[in-house]
C-alpha positions as CSV (number, residue, x, y, z in Angstrom):
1,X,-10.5,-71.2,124.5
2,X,-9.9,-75.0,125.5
3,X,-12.2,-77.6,123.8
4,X,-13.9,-79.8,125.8
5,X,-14.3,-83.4,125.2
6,X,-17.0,-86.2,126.3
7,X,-15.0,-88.6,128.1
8,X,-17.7,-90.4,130.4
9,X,-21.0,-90.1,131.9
10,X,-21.7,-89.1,135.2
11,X,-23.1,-92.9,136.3
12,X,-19.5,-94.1,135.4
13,X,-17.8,-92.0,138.6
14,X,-20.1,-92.1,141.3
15,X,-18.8,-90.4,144.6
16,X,-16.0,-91.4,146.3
17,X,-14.6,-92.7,143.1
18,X,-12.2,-92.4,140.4
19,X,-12.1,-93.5,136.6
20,X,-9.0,-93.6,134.0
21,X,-9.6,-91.8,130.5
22,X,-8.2,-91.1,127.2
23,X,-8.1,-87.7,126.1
24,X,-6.2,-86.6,123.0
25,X,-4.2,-89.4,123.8
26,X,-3.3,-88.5,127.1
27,X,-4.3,-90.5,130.0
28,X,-6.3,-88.4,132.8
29,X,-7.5,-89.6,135.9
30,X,-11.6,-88.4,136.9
31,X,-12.4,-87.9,140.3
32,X,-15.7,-87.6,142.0
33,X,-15.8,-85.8,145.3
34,X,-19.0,-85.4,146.9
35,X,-20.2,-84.8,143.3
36,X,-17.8,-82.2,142.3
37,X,-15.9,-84.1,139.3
38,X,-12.0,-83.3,138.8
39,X,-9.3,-83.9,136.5
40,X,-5.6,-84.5,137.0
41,X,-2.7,-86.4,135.3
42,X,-3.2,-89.9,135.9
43,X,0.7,-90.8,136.4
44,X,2.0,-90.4,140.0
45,X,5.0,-88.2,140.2
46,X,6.8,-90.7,141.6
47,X,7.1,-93.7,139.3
48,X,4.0,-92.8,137.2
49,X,1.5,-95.3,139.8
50,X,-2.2,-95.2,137.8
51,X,-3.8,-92.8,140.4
52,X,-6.9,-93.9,138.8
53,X,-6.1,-96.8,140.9
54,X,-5.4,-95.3,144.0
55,X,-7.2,-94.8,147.7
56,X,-9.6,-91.7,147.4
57,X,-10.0,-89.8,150.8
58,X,-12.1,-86.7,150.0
59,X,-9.6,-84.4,147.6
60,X,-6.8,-86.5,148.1
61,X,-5.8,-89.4,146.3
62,X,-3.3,-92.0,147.3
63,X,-0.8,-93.4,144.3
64,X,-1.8,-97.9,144.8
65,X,2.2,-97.9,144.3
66,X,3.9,-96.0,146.9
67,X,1.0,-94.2,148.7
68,X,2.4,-90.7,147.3
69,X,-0.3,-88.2,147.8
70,X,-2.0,-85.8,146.1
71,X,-5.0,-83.0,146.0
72,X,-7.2,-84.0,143.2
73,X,-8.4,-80.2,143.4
74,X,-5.3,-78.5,142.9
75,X,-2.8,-81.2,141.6
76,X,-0.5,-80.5,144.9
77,X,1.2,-83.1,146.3
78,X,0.5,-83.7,150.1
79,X,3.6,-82.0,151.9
80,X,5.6,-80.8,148.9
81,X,3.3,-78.3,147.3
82,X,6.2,-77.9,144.4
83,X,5.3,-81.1,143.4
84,X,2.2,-80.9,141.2
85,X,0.3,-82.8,139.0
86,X,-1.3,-81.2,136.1
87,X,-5.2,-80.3,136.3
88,X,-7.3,-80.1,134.0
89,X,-11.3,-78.2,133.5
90,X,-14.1,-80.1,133.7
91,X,-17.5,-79.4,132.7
92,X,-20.8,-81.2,133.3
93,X,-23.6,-80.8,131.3
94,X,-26.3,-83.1,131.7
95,X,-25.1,-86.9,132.2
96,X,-22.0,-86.2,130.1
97,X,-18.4,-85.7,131.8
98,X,-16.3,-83.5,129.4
99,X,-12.0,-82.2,129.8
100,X,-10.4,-80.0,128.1
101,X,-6.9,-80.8,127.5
């Protein structure tokens, strides 16, 4: 079973938003969707652009480097499915943001 680790509070990602955090010493990007918090890679597939960064639009994220898209729900890039980030579980419990990595 995965650990889970605090990594922020909920008043640090409000909606609409994204956040870049350590984990384990990996860097994972938070998004907050209409209050539904997700976790990917933070490293675009293309020349690892900080999608922490990048233009949220509902589940999909925009790399601030070369616009590459992705689905912050599933990790699936927009228009190449086999292209996909890695995704990781969140849990929220109270005000604290935790991922298991």
């Amino acid at each position: 079973m995965a650990d889970f680790v605090k990594v922020a509070n909920i008043s640090d990602l409000k909606p609409g938003a994204a956040l870049a955090v350590e984990v384990n010493g990996k860097t994972i990007a938070l998004f907050n969707v209409a209050g539904k918090i997700y976790a990917t890679d933070n490293a675009c597939l293309h020349h690892g652009g900080p999608l922490a960064e990048g233009t949220l639009a509902g589940e999909i994220v925009a790399c601030p480097w070369h616009q590459w898209e992705f689905n912050v729900s599933t990790g699936e890039n927009v228009g190449n499915e086999s292209l996909k980030l890695a995704t990781y579980p969140v849990q929220v419990e109270g005000a604290d943001i935790k991922v298991a990595v």
